[in-house]
Backbone as numpy.savetxt, mean C-alpha at the origin, in Angstrom:
# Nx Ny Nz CAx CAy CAz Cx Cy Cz
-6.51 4.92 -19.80 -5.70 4.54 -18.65 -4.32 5.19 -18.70
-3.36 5.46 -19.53 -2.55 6.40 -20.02 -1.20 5.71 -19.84
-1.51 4.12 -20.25 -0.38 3.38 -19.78 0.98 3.55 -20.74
2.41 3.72 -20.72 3.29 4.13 -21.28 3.91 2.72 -21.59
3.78 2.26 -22.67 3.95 0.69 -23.32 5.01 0.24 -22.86
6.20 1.33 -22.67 7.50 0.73 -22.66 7.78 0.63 -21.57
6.84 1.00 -20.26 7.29 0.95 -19.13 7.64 -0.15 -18.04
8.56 -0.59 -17.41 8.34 -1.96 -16.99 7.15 -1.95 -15.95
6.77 -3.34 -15.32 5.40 -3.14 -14.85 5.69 -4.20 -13.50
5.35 -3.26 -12.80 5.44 -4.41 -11.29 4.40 -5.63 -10.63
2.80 -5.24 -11.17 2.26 -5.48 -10.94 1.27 -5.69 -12.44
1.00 -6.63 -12.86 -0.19 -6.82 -14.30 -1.59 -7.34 -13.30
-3.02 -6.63 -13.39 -3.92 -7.35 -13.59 -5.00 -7.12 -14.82
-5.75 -8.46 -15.24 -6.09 -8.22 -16.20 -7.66 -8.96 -15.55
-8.51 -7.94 -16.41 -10.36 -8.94 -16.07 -10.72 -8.66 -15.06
-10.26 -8.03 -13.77 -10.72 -8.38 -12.68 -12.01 -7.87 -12.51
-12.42 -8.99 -11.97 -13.75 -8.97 -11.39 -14.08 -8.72 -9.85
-15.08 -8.37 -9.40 -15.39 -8.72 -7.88 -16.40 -8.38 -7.31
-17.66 -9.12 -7.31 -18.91 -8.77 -6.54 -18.95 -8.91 -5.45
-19.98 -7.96 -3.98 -20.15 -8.59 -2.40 -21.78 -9.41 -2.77
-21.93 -9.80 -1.76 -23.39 -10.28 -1.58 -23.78 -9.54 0.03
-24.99 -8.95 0.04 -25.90 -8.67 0.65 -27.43 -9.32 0.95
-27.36 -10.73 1.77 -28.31 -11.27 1.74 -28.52 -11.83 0.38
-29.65 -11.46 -0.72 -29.79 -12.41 -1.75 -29.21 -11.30 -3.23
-28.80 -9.99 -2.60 -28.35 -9.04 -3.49 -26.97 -9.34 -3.96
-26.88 -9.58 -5.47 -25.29 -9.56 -5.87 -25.04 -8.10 -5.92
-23.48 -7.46 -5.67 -23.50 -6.10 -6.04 -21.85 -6.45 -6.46
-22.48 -5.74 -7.74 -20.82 -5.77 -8.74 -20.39 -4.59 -8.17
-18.84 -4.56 -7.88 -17.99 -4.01 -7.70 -17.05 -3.13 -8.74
-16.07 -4.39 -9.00 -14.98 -4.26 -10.12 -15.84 -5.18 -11.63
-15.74 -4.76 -12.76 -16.46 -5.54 -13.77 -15.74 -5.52 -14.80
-14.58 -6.17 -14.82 -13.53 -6.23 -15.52 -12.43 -5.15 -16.17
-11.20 -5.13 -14.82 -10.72 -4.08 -14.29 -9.20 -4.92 -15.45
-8.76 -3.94 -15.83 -7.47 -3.78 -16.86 -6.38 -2.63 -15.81
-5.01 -3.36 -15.73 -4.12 -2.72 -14.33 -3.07 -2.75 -14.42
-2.22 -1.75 -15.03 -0.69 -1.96 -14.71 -0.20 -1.00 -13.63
0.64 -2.26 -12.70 1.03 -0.64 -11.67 2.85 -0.46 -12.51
3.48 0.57 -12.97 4.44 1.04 -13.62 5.58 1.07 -12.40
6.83 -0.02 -12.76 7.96 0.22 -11.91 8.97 1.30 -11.44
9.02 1.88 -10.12 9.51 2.95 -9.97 8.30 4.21 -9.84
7.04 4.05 -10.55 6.22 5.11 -10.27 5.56 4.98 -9.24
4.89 6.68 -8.97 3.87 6.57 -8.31 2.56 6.54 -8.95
1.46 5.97 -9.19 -0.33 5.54 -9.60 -0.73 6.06 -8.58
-1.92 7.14 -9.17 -2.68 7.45 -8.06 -4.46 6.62 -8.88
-4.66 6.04 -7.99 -6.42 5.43 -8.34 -7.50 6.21 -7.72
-8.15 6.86 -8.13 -9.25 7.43 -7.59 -10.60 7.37 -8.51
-11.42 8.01 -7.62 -12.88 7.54 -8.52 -13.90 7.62 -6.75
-15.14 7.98 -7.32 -16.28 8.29 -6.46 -16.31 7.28 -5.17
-17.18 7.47 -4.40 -17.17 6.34 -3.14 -18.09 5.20 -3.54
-17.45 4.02 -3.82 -18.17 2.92 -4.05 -17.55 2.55 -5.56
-16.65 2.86 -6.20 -16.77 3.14 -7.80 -15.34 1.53 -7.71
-14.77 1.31 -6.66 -14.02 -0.19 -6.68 -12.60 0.02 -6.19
-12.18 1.14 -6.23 -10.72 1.59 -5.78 -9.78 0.73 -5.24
-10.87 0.99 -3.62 -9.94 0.37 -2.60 -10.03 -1.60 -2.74
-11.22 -1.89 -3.34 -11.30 -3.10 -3.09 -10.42 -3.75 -4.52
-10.24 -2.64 -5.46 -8.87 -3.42 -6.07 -7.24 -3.06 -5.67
-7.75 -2.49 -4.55 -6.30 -2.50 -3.76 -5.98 -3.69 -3.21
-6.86 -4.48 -2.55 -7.27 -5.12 -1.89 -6.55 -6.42 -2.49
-7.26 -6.11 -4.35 -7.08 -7.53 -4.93 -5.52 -7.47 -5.03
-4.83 -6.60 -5.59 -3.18 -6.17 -5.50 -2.83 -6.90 -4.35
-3.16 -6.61 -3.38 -2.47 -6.85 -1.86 -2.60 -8.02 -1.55
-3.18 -8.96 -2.27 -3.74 -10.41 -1.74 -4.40 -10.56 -0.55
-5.28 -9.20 -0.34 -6.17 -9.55 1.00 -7.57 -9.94 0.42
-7.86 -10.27 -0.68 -9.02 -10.85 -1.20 -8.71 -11.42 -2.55
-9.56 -12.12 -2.89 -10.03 -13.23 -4.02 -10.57 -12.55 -5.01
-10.34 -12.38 -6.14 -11.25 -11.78 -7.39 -12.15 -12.69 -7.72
-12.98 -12.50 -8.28 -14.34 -13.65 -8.84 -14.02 -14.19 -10.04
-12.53 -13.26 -10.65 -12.63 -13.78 -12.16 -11.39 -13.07 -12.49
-10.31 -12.75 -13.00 -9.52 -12.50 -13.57 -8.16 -13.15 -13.21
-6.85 -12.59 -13.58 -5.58 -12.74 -13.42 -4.47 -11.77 -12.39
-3.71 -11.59 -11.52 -2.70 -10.87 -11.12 -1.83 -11.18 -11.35
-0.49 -10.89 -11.57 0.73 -11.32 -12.11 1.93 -9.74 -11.19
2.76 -10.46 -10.12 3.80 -9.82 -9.69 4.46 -10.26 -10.37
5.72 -9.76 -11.20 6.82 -10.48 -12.26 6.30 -11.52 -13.15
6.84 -12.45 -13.12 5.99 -13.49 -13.87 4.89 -14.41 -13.00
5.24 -13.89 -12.03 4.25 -15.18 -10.63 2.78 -14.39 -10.25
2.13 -15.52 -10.86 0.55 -15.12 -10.61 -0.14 -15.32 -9.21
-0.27 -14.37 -8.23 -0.63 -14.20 -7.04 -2.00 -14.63 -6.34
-3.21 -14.37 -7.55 -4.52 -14.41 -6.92 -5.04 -15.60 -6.63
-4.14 -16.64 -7.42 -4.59 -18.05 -7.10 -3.39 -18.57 -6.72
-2.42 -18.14 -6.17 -1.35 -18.99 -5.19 -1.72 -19.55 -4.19
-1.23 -20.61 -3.44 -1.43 -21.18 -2.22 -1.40 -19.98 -1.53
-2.12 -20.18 0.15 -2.15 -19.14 0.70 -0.81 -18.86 1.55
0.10 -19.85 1.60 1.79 -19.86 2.27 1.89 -18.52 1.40
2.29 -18.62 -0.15 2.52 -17.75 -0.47 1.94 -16.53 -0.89
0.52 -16.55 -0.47 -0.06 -15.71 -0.72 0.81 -14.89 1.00
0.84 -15.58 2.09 1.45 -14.98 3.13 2.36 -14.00 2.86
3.51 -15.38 2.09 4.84 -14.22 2.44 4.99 -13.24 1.36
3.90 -13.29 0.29 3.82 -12.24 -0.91 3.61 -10.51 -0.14
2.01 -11.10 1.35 1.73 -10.13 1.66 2.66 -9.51 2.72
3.78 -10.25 3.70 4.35 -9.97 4.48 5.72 -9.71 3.72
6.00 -10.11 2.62 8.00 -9.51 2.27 7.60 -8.63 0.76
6.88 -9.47 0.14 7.29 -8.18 -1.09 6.53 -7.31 -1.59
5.57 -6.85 -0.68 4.91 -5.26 -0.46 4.92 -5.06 0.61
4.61 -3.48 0.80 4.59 -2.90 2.41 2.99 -2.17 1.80
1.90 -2.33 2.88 0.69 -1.70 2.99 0.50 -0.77 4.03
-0.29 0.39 3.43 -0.28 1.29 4.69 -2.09 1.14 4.35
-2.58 1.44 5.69 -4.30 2.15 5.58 -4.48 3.27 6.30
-5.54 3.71 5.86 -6.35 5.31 6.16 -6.06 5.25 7.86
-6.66 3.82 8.49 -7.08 4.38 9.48 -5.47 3.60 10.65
-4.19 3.13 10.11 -2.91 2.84 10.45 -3.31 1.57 11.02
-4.29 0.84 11.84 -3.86 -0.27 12.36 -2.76 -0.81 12.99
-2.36 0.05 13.98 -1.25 -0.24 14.60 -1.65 -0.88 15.95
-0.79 -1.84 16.42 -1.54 -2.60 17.95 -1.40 -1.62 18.91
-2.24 -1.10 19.65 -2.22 -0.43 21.00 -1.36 -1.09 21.91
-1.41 -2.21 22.35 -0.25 -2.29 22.94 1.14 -2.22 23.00
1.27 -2.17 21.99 3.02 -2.20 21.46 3.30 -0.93 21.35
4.41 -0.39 21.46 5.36 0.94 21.28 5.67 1.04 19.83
6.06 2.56 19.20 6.30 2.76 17.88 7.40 1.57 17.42
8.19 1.45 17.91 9.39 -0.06 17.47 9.00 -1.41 17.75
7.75 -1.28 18.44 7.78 -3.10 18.91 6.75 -3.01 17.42
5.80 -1.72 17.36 4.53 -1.69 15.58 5.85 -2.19 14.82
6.44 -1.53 14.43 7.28 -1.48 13.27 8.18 -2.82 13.43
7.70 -3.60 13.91 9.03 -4.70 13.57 7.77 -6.03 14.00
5.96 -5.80 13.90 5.78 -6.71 13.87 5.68 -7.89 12.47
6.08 -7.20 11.25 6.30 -7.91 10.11 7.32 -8.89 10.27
8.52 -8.52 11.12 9.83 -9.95 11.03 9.28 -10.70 12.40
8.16 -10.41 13.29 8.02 -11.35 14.19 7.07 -11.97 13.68
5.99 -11.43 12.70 5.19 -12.65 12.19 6.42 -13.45 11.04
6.95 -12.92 10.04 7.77 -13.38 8.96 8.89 -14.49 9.00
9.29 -14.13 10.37 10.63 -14.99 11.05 9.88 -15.91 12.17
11.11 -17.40 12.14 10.56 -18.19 12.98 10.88 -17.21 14.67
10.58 -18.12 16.00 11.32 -17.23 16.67 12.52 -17.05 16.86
12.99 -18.47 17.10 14.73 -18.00 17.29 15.89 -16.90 16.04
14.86 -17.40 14.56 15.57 -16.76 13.70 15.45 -15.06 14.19
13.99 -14.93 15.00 14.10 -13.34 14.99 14.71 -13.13 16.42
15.17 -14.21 17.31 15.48 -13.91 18.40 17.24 -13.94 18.26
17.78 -14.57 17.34 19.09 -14.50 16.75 19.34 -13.22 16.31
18.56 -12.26 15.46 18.59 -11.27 14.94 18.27 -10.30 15.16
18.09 -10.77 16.46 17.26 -9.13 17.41 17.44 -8.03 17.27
19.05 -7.80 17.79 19.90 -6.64 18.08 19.49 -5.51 16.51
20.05 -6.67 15.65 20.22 -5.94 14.06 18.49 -5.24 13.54
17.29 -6.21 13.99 16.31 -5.67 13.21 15.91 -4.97 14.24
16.29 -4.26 15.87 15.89 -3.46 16.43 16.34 -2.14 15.62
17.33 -2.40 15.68 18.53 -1.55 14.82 18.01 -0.70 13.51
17.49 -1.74 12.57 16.69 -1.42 11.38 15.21 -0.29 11.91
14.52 -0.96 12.82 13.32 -0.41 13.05 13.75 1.19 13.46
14.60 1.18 14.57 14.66 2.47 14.83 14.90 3.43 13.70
15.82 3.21 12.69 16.63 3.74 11.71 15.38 4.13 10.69
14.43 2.98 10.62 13.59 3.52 9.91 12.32 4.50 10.55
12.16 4.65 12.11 11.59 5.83 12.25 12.33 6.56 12.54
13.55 7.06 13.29 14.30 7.95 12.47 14.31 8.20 11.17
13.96 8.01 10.24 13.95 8.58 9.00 12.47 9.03 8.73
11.63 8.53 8.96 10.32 8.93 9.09 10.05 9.94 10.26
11.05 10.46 10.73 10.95 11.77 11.84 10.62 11.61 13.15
10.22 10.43 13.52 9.94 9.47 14.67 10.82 8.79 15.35
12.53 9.18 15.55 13.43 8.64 16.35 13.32 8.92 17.62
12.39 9.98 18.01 12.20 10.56 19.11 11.19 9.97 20.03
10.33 8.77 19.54 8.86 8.59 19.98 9.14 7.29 19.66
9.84 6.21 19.34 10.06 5.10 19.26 9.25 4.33 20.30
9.46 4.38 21.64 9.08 4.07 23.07 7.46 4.63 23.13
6.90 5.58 22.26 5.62 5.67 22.63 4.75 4.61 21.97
3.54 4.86 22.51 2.21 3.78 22.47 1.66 4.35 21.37
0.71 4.11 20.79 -0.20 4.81 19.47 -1.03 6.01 20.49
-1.39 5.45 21.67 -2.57 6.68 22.11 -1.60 7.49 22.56
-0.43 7.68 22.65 0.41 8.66 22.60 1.15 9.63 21.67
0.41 8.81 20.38 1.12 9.89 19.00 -0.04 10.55 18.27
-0.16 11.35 17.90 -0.92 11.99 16.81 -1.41 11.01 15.03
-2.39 11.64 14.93 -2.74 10.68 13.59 -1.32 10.92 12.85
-0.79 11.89 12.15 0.31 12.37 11.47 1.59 10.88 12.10
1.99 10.67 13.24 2.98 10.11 13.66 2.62 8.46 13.72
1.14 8.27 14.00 0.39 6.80 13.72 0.86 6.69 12.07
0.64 7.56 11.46 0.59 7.21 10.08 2.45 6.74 9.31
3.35 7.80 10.29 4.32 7.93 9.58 5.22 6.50 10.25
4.86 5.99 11.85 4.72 4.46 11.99 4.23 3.53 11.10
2.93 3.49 10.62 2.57 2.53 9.77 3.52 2.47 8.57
4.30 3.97 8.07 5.12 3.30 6.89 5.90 3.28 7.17
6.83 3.36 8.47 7.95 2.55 8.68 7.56 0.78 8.75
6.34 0.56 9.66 6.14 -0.99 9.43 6.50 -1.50 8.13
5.55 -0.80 7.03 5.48 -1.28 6.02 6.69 -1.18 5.06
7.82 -0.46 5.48 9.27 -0.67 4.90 10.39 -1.51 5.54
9.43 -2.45 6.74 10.55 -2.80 7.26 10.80 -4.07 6.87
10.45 -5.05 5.68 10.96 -5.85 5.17 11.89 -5.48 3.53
11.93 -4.04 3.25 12.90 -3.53 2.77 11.82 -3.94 1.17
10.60 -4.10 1.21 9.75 -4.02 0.01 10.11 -3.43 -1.23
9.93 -3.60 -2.15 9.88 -2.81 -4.09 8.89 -2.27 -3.94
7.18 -2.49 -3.16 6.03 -2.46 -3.66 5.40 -1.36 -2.68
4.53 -0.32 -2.83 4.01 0.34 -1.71 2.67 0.40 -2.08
1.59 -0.10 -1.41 -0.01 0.01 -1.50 -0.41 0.87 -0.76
-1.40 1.72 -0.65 -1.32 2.78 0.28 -3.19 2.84 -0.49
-3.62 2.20 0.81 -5.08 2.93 0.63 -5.60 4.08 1.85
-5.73 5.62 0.98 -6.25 6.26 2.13 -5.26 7.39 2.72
-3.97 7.36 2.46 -3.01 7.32 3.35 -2.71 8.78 4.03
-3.38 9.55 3.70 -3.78 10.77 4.12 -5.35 11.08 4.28
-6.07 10.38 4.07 -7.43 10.58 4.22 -7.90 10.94 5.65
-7.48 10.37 7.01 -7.69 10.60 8.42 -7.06 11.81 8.89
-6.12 12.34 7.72 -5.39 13.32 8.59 -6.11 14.85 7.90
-5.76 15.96 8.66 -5.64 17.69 8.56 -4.54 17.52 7.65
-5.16 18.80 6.62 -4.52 19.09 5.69 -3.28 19.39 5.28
-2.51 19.90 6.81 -0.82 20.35 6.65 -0.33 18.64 6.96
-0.40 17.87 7.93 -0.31 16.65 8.32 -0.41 15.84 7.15
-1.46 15.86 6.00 -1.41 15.09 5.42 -0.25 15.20 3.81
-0.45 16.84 3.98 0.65 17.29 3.28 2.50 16.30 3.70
2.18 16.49 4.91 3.64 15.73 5.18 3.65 14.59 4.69
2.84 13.72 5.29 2.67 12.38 4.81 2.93 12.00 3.65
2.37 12.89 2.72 2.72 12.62 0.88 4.06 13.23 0.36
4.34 14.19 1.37 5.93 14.53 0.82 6.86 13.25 1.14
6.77 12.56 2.19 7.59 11.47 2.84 7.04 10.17 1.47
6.37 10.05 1.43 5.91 9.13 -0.14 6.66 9.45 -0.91
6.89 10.44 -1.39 7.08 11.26 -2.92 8.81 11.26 -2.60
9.47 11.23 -1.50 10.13 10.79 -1.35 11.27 9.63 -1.17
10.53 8.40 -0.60 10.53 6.57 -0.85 10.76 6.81 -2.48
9.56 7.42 -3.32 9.41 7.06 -4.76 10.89 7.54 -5.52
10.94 8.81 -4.89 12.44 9.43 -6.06 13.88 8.82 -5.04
13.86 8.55 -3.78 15.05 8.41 -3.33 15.46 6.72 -3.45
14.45 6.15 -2.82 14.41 4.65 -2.88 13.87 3.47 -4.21
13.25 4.57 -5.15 12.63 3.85 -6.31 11.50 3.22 -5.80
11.10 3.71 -4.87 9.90 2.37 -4.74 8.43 2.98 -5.59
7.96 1.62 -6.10 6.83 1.86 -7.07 5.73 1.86 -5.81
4.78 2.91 -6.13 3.73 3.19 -5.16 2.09 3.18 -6.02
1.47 2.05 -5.44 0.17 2.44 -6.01 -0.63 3.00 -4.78
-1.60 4.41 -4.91 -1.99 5.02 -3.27 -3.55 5.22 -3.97
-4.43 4.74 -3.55 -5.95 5.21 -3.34 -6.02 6.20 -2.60
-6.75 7.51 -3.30 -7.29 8.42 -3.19 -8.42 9.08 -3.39
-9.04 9.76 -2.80 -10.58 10.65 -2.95 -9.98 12.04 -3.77
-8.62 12.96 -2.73 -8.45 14.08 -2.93 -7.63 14.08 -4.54
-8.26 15.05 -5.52 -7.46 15.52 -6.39 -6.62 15.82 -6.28
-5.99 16.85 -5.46 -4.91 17.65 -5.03 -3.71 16.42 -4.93
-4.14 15.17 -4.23 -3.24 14.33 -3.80 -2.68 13.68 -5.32
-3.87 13.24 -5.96 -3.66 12.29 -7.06 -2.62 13.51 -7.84
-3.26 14.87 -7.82 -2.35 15.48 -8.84 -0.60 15.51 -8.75
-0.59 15.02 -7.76 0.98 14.73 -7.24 1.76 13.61 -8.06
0.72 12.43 -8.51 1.32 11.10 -8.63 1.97 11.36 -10.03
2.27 10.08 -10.30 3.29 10.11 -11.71 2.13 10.07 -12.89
0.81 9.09 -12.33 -0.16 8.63 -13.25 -1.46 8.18 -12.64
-2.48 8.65 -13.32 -3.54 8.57 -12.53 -4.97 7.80 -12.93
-5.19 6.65 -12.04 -6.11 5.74 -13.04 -7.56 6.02 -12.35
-8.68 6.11 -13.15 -9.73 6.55 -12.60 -10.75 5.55 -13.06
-11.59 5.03 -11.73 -12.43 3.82 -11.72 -14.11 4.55 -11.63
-15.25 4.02 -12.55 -16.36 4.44 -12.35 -16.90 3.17 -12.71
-17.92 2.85 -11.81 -18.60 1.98 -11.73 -18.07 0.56 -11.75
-16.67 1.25 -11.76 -15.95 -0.44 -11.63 -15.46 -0.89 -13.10
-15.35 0.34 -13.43 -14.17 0.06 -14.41 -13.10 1.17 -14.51
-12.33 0.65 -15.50 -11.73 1.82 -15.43 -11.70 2.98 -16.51
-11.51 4.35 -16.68 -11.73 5.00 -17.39 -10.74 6.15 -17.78
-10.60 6.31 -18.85 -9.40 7.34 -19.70 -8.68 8.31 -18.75
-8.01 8.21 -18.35 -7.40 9.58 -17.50 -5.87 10.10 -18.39
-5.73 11.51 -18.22 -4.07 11.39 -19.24 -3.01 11.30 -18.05
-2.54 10.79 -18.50 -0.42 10.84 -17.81 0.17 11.98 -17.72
0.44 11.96 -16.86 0.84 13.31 -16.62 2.63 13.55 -15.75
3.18 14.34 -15.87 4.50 14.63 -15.65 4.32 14.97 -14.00
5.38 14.71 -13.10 5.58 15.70 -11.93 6.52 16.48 -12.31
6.59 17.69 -11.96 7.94 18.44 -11.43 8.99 18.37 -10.50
């Protein structure tokens, strides 16, 4: 796994487990998955289609239940928290992006990006604070190259600009944590090139620790460290330096 002992760790899981069922078929997934995501880095996870990746992204993100192990953000163990806080774990202290952006069609690039403080905030608190987190949203697609397209709809932007919305959403509670399953996978190759420079960027400018599921080598070869899952476990990969 090529974990660097001394490194602090944002994220510990240990054991994880996780089978689906198919009618009367159990199908193991994860079969006792060992996980540090390293503070300040970027982790790239990759491994074949089906081999557990994304669905221990999944378990990270608190969008599912493990069958059997531990998660630990800081000292606070996540996978069995109430689901309040399993909420505001998933809405304030990570930002998630996916392959395919999930952004609401109806809403404009700023109304996407600021639906985290309208679910997060009561209303008046977000109706008190309007002005300021409009303020924020724009600022953060302006920085994501999207100050220009704020006012557009999703069927009005390109995958590249859907995508570079979704991580303004996902920075707009000002997160430590970045999950990223996919996050170039929907896009052409120069497009997706951008996408990972704007990552690789969050990571060295903002410190933010990034764990990103990936298929492409090319991509993983970017990351700080690279953990590789077969059959649902995990398996030796070395650590490796960026430039």
């Amino acid at each position: 796994m090529g974990r660097n002992l001394n490194a602090p760790v944002a994220i510990c899981a240990r054991g994880l487990r996780k089978s689906y069922h198919k009618d009367r078929i159990e199908v193991p997934v994860l079969q006792g998955v060992d996980f540090d995501l390293e503070q300040g880095k970027m982790t790239a996870i990759v491994g074949r289609s089906g081999s557990g990746k994304s669905t221990l992204l999944h378990l990270l993100a608190a969008l599912d239940f493990p069958d059997a192990g531990e998660i630990y953000v800081g000292d606070q163990r996540i996978d069995n928290a109430p689901r309040k806080q399993r909420d505001i774990y998933r809405n304030r202290g990570i930002g998630i992006i996916f392959q395919f952006y999930h952004l609401l069609p109806e809403l404009t690039a700023l109304e996407n990006v600021l639906t985290p403080v309208m679910i997060g905030k009561s209303f008046w608190a977000y109706w008190q604070q309007r002005k300021a987190l409009c303020a924020r949203a724009a600022a953060l697609l302006d920085r994501v190259g999207l100050g220009h397209r704020m006012h557009h709809k999703p069927t009005e932007l390109s995958g590249g600009e859907m995508q570079r919305t979704a991580i303004a959403r996902a920075l707009m509670f000002d997160p430590q944590i970045l999950l990223a399953d996919e996050p170039t996978g929907n896009l052409d190759g120069q497009t997706g090139q951008t996408i990972l420079e704007l990552l690789h960027e969050l990571n060295r400018q903002d410190h933010l620790t990034i764990a990103m599921v990936t298929h492409d080598d090319g991509v993983a070869a970017r990351a700080d460290r690279i953990v590789r899952l077969e059959g649902g476990r995990v398996v030796a990969s070395p650590r490796h330096a960026v430039a």
